[in-house]
C-alpha positions as CSV (number, residue, x, y, z in Angstrom):
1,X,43.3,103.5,127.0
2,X,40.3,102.5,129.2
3,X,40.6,100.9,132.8
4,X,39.7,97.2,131.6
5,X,40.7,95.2,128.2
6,X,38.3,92.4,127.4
7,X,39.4,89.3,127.9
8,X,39.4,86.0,125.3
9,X,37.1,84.3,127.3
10,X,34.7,87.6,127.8
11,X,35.6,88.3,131.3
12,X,37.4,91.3,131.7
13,X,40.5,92.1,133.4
14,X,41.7,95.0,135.7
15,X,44.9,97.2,135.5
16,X,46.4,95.1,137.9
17,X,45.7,91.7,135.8
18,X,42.8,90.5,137.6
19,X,39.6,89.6,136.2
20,X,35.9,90.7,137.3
21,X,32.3,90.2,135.5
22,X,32.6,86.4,136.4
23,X,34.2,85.4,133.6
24,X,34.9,81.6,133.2
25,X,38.5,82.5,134.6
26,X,37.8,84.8,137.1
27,X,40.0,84.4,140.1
28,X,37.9,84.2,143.2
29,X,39.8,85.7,146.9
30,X,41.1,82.0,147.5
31,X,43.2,82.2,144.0
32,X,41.3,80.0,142.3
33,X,38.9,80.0,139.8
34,X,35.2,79.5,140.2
35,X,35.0,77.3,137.2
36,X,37.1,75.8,134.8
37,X,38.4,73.5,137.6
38,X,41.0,71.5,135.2
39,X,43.2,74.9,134.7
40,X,46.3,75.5,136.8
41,X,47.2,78.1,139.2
42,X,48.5,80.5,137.0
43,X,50.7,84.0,139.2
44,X,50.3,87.5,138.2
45,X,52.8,88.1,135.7
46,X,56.0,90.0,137.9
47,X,55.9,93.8,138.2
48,X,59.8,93.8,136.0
49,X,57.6,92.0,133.3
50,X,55.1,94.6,133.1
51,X,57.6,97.9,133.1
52,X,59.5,96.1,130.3
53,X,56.5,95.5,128.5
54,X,55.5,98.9,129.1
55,X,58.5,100.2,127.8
56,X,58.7,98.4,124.6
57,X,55.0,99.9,123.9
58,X,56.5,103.1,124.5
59,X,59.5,103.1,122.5
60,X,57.9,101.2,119.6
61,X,55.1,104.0,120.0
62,X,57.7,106.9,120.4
63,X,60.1,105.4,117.3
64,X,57.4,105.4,115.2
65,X,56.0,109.4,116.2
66,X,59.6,110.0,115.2
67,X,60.0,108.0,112.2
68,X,56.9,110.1,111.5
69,X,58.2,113.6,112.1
70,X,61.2,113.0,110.4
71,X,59.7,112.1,107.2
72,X,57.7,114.8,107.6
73,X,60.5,117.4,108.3
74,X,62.4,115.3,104.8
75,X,58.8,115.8,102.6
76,X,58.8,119.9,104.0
77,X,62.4,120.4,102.7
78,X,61.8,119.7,99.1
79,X,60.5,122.6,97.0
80,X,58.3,121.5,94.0
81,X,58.3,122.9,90.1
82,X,56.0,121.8,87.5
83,X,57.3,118.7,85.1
84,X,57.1,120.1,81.6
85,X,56.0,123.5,80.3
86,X,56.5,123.2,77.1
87,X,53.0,124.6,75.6
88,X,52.7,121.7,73.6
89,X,50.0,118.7,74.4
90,X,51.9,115.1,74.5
91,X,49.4,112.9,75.0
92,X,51.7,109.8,76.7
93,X,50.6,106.3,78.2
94,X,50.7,106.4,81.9
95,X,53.8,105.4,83.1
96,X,54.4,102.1,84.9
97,X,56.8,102.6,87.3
98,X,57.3,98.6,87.9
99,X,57.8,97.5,84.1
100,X,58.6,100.9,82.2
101,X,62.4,102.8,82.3
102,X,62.5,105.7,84.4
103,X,64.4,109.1,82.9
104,X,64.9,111.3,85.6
105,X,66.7,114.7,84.4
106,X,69.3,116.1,86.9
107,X,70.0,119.4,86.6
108,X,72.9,122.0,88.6
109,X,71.6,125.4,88.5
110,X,74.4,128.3,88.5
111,X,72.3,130.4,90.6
112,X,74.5,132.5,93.5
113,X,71.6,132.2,95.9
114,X,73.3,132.3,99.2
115,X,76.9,132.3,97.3
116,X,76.7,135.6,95.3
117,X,80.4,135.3,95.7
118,X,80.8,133.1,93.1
119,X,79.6,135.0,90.3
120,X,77.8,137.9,89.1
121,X,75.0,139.4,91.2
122,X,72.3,139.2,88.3
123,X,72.4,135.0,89.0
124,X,71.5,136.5,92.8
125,X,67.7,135.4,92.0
126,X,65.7,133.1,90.1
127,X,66.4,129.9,88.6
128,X,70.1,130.8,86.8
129,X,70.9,129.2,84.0
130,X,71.6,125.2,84.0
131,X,75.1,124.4,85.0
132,X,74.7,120.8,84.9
133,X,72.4,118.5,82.9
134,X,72.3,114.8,83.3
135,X,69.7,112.5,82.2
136,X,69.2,109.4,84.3
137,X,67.8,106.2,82.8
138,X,67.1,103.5,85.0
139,X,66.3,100.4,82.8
140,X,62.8,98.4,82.4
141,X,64.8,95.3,83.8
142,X,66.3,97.4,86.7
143,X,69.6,95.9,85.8
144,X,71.2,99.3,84.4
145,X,71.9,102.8,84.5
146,X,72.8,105.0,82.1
147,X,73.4,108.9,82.5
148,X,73.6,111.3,79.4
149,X,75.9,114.3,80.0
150,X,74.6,117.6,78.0
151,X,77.4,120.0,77.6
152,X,75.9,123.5,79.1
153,X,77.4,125.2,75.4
154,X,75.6,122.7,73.1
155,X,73.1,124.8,71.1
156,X,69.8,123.1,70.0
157,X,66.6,124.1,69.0
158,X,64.1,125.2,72.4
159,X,60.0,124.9,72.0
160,X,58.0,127.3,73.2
161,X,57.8,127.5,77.4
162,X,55.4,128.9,79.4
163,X,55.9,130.6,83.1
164,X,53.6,128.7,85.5
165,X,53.9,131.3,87.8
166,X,53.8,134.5,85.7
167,X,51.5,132.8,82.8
168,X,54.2,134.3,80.0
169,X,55.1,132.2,77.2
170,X,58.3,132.4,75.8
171,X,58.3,131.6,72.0
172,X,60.6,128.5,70.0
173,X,63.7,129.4,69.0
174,X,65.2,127.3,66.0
175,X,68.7,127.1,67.6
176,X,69.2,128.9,71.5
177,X,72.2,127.9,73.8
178,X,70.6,124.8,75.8
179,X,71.4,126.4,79.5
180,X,69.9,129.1,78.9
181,X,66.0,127.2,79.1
182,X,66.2,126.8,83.2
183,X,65.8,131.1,82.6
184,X,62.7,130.7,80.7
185,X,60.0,129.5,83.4
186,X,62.0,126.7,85.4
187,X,63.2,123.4,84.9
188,X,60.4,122.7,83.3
189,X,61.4,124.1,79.9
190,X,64.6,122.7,80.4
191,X,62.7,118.8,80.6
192,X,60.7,120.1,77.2
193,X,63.6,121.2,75.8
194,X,65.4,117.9,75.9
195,X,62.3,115.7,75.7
196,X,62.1,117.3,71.7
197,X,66.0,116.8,71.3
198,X,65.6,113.2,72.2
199,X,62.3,111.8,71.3
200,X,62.1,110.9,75.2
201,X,59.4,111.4,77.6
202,X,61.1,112.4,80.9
203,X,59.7,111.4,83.8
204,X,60.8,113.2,87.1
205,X,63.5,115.9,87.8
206,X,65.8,117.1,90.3
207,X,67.3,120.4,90.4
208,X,69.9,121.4,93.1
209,X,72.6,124.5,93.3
210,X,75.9,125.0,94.5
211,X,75.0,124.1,98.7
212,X,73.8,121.0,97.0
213,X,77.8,120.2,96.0
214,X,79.1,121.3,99.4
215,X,77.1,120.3,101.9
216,X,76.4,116.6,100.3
217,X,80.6,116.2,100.2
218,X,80.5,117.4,103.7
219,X,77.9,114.9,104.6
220,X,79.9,111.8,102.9
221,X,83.2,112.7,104.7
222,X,84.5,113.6,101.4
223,X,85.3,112.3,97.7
224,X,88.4,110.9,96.2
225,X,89.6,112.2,93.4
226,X,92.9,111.7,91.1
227,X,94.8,114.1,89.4
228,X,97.6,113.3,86.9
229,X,99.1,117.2,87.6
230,X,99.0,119.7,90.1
231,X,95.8,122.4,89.5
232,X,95.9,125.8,90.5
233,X,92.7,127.7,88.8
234,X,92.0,131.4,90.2
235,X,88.8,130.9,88.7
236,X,87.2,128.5,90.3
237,X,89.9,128.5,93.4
238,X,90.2,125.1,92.7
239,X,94.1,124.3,94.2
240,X,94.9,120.6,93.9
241,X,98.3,118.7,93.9
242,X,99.1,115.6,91.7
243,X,97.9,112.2,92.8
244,X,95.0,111.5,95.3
245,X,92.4,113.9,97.2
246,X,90.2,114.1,99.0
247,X,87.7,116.9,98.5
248,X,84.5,117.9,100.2
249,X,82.7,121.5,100.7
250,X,84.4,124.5,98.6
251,X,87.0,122.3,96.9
252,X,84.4,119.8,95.8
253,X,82.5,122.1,94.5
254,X,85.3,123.7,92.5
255,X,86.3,120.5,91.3
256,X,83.1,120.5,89.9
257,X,82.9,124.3,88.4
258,X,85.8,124.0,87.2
259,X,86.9,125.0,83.0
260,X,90.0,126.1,82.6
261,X,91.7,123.2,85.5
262,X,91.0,119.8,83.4
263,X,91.4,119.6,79.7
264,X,91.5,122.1,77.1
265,X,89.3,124.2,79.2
266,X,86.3,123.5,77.5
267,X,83.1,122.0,79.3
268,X,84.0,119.0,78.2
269,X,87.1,118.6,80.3
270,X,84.9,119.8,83.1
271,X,81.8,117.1,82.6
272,X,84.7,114.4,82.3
273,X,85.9,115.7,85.7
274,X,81.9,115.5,86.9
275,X,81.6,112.0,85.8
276,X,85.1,110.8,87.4
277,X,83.6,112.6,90.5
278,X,80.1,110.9,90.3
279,X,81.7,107.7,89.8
280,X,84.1,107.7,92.9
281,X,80.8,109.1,94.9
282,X,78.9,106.1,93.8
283,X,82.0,103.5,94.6
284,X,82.4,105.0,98.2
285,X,78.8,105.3,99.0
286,X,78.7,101.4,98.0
287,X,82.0,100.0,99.5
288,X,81.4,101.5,103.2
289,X,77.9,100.0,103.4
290,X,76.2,103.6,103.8
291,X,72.9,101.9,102.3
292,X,72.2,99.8,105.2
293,X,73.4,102.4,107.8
294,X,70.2,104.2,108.5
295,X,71.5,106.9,110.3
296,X,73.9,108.1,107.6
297,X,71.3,107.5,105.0
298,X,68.9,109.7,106.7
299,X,72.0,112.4,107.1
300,X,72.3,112.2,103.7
301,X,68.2,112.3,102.3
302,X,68.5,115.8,105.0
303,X,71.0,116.9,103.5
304,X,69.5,116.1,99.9
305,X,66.2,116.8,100.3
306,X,67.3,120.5,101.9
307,X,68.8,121.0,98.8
308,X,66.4,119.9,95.9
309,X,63.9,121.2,94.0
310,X,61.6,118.2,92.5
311,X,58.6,117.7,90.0
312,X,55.5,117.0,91.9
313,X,55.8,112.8,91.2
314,X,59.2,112.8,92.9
315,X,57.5,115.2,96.2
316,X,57.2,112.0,98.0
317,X,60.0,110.5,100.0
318,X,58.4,107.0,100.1
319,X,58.8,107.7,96.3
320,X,62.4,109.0,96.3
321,X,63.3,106.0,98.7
322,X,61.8,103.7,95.9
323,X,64.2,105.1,93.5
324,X,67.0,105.6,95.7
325,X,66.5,101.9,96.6
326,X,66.1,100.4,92.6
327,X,69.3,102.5,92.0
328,X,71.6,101.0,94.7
329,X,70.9,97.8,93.4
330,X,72.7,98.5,90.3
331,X,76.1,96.9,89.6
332,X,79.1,99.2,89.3
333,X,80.3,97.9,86.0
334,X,76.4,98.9,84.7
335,X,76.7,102.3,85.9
336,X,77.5,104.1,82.9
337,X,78.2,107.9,82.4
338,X,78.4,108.9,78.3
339,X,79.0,112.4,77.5
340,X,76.2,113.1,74.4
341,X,77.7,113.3,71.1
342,X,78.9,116.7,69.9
343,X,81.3,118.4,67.9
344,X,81.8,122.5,67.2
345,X,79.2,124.4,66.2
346,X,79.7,125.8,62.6
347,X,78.9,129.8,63.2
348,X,81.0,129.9,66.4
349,X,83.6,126.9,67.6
350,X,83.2,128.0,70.9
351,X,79.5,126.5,71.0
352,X,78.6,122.8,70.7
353,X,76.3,121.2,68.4
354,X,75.3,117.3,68.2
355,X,77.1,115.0,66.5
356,X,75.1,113.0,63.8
357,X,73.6,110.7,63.2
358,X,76.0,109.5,65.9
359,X,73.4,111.6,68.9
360,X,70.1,110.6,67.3
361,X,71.7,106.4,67.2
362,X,72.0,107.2,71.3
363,X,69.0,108.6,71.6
364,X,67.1,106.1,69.7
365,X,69.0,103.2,71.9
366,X,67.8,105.3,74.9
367,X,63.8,105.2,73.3
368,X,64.2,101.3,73.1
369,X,65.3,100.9,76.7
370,X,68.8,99.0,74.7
371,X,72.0,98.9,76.4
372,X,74.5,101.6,75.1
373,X,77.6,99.3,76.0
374,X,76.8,96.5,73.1
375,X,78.2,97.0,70.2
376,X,75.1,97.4,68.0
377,X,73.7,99.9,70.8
378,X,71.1,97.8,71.2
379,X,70.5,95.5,74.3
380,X,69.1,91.9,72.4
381,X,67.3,90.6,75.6
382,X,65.3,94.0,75.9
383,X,61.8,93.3,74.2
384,X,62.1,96.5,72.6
385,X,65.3,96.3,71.7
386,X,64.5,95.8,67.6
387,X,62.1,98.5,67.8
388,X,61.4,101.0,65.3
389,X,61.1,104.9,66.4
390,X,60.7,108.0,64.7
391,X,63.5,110.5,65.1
392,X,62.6,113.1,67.9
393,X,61.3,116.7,66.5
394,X,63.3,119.2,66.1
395,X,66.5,117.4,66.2
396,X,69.5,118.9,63.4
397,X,70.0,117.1,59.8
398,X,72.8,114.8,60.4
399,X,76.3,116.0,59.2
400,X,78.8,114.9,56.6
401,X,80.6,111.7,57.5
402,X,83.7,112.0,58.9
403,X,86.8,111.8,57.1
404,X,88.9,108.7,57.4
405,X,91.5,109.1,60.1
406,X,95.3,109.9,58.6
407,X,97.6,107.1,58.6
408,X,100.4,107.1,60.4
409,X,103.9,105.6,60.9
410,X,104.7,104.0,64.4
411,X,108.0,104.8,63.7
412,X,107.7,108.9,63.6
413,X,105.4,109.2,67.0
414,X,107.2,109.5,70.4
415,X,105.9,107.9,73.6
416,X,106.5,108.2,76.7
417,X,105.3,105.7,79.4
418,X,105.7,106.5,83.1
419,X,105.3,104.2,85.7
420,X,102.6,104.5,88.5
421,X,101.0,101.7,89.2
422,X,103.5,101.0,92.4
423,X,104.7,98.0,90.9
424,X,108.4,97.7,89.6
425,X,109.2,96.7,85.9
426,X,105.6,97.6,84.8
427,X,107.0,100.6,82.5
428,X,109.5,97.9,80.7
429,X,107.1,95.5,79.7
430,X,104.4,97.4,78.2
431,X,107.9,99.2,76.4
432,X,108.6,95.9,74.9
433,X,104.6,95.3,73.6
434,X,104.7,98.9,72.2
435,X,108.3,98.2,70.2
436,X,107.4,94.8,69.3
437,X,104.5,96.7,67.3
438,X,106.5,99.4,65.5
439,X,106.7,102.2,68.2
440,X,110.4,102.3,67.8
441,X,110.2,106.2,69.0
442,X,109.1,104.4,73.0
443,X,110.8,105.6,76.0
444,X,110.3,105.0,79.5
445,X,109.9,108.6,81.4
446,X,110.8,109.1,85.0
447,X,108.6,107.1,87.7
448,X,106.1,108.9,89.1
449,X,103.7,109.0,92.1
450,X,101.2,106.2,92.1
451,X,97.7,106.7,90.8
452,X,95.1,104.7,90.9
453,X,94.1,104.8,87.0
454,X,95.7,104.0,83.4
455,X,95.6,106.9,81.4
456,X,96.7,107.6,77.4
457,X,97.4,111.7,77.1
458,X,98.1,113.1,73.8
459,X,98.6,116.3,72.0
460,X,97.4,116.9,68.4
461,X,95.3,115.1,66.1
462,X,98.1,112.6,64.4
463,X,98.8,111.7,68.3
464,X,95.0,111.2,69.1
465,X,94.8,108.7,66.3
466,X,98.2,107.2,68.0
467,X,96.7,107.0,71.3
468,X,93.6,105.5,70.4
469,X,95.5,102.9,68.3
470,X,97.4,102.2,71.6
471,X,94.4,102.0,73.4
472,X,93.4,99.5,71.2
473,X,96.5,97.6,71.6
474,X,96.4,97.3,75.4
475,X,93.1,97.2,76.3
476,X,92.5,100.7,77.2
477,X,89.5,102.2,77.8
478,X,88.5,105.4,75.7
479,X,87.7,106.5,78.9
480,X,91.0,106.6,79.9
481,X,92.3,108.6,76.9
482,X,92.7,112.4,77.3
483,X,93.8,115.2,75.3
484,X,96.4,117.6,77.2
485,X,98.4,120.3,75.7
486,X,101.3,119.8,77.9
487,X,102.3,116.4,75.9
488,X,103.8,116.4,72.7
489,X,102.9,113.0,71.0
490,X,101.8,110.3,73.4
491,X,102.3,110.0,77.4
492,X,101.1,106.2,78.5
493,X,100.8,106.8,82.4
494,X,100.5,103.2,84.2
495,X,98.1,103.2,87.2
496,X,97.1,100.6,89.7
497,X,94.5,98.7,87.8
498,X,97.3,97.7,85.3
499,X,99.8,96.4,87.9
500,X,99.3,92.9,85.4
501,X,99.2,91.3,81.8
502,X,99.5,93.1,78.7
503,X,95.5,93.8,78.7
504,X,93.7,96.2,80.6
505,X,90.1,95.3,80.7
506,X,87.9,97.5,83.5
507,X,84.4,98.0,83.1
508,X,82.3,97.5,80.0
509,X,84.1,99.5,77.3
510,X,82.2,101.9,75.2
511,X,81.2,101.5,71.4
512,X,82.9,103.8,69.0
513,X,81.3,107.0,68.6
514,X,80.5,107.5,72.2
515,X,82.8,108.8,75.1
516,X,82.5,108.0,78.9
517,X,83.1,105.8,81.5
518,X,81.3,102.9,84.1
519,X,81.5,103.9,87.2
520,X,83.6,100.6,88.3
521,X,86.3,102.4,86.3
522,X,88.9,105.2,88.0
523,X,89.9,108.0,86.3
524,X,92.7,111.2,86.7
525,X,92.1,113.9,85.4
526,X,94.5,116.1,83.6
């Protein structure tokens, strides 16, 4: 700054707020001015006034340098990775980011960088294989969000990839398992391989690994989670009891790894456990305010952006805070997590393949920006909703129908319904609804701990037709139905959100053919 600021009326004024040049209000040594005779005798501001003033400049000047270097220290953490190397040209409009849906692919990679003690030493390096894929949709209208689980053992066919770094291209295979394309060139391959499943165009990814998990639990103060039955899994030292937790660091992270804890040990028991997780994350990062708490939103975009890998779109934080910002505007109850549609692959049951045509009806909803929650899969006030669109490339033939569920007699199935919803009685009355229609084999099991969600657990494929047909009855979401091999029949355990009436209506409830949850609704897992 120079010694003199120019003055509105073209004098100019000293440090010390006195004017020279003779300026029409230059003060002359009698204090008063040598024209302008009307104006009053004005003082020279006091010297408190000044240092405040002073200070403010500072601080404003000083908050802003730091606002500056810390978005500087977020945009150095992020690592970058091409968008799409599949060696194919797509020649796409240009996205508008105001107007158009946004997909953004998330994927978990399984290497042990920095936690070789985890796994095998060959996943030490490199990319790994993907652990977790989620595809995020954020609606034209900004109103919804819909994530697509991809079960890491589904096989589908994988176009032809090339290695930005290396320049190697690694040919199509007609059917490859689809984790395995993070290994050929990056997350790249792993957006082309998904863009052909579904006929999408994806628009940004994120990639994270395991220190991802941890330190982001850490960060939040932890993540509740409910479990119908204690866990104890060696492999993935996840160790659990029944009820309510909260996890953060290892345990979350095991939570999240784990197969053989939730289920029937497939990945699907383990994405169902992912999406409860996610779900609870979203509710306690919305209940305690955390997005208009600036310091522990800028703890958490550290500890995020230390921990992600982005395409080049998604480098900038002003860009990341746009989405970050468009997706905490998003109701709970349309927040919805589906896990794709898949059933066992032919040539080995142990793999996944898609389920037709009910997949390519998810993906097409997904193409017209259509709200997966309506019944028709179609959203009616989306302009696109009654749009036409070719099937993506690539994709399998659709199977054989399937067969028409076995009947059943109400009579012959046994169910057990254990209170723990904390309120008395509850376990009685829904008894009486189940008798009244014909489930004469009803029984009321001892009371139990209280959880915070309703959940239908069967065993066998007569009882999963029994516990969807009960699910029906009472309102249930299919969200809330799990298979377990430790019940024989049906086991209707009462939670908290159905302390009331003989209808249990959370969230918007799926249509048939697709299996999930809104993140509004709480889940145990078993």
């Amino acid at each position: 700054m120079g010694s003199r600021r120019t003055g509105g009326d073209g004098g100019a004024r000293n440090r010390d707020g006195t004017f020279q040049n003779g300026g029409a209000g230059d003060w002359n040594s009698s204090g008063q001015t040598g024209a302008g005779r009307h104006m009053r005798l004005r003082r020279a501001a006091p010297l408190w006034l000044k240092i405040v003033a002073v200070s403010l400049t500072v601080v404003l000047i000083g908050g802003l340098a730091f606002v500056g270097v810390q978005l500087w220290r977020l945009q150095s953490n992020l690592a970058t990775a091409p968008l799409n190397l599949g060696t194919e040209e797509v020649s796409e409009p240009p996205v508008d980011k105001e107007t158009d849906p946004i997909q953004i692919l998330v994927i978990g990679t399984d290497t042990r960088t920095g936690n070789s003690g985890y796994g095998s030493t060959e996943l030490a390096q490199g990319y790994g294989h993907a652990d977790v894929m989620m595809l995020v949709q954020l609606s034209a209208d900004r109103e919804r969000v819909t994530v697509i689980s991809f079960p890491r053992d589904l096989v589908v066919p994988m176009p032809a990839c090339e290695d930005p770094e290396s320049g190697t291209i690694y040919p199509a295979q007609p059917i490859a398992q689809i984790n395995s394309s993070l290994s050929f060139g990056g997350p790249g391959c792993t957006v082309a391989t998904i863009n052909q499943m579904t006929g999408l165009t994806i628009d940004h990814f994120m990639m994270a690994d395991f220190n991802a998990v941890k330190e982001l639990s850490n960060t939040l103060g932890g993540v509740q989670v409910c479990l119908n039955q204690p866990v104890r899994d060696p492999k993935s030292n996840l160790s659990l009891p029944a009820g309510v937790s909260k996890i953060k660091g290892e345990q979350a992270l095991a939570f999240l790894r784990t197969r053989h804890g939730f289920g029937d040990g497939s990945d699907l028991g383990r994405i169902r456990a992912q999406q409860s997780f996610l779900s609870s994350m979203v509710r306690k990062i919305k209940d305690n305010g955390t997005l208009s708490n600036l310091p522990e939103l800028y703890s958490i975009a550290e500890t995020v952006t230390r921990n992600l890998t982005v395409d080049e779109g998604l480098s900038k934080i002003p860009a990341l805070v746009t989405m970050a910002t468009r997706l905490s505007e998003v109701d709970l109850s349309d927040v919805t997590f589906i896990t794709v549609p898949n059933e066992p692959w032919p040539q080995n049951p142990a793999r996944l393949q898609l389920q037709q045509p009910a997949a390519n009806e998810l993906f097409k909803t997904l193409r017209q920006d259509g709200d997966v929650t309506a019944a028709d899969g179609k959203d009616d006030t989306s302009p696109t909703g009654s749009a036409s669109s070719p099937a993506p490339s690539g994709s399998p033939s659709p199977s054989e129908s399937a067969s028409e569920p076995p009947a059943f007699d109400p009579a012959t199935i046994p169910i057990e319904i254990v209170n723990a919803s904390g309120t008395s009685g509850r376990a009685a009355e829904l008894l009486e609804v189940l008798q009244s229609e014909g489930y004469t084999m009803t029984s009321i099991g001892p009371r139990a701990a209280v959880l915070p969600g309703t959940q239908l657990f069967y065993g066998g494929i007569i009882s999963e037709q029994v516990a969807l047909q009960v699910a029906s009855e009472l309102g249930i979401p299919d969200s809330q139905i799990v298979a377990s091999a430790s019940v024989s029949g049906v086991k209707l355990s009462i939670g908290q959100d159905f302390t009331e009436g003989l209808q249990l209506s959370e969230g918007n409830n799926l249509p048939p053919g697709l299996v999930g949850q809104t993140a509004d609704q709480v889940t145990c897992q078993a």
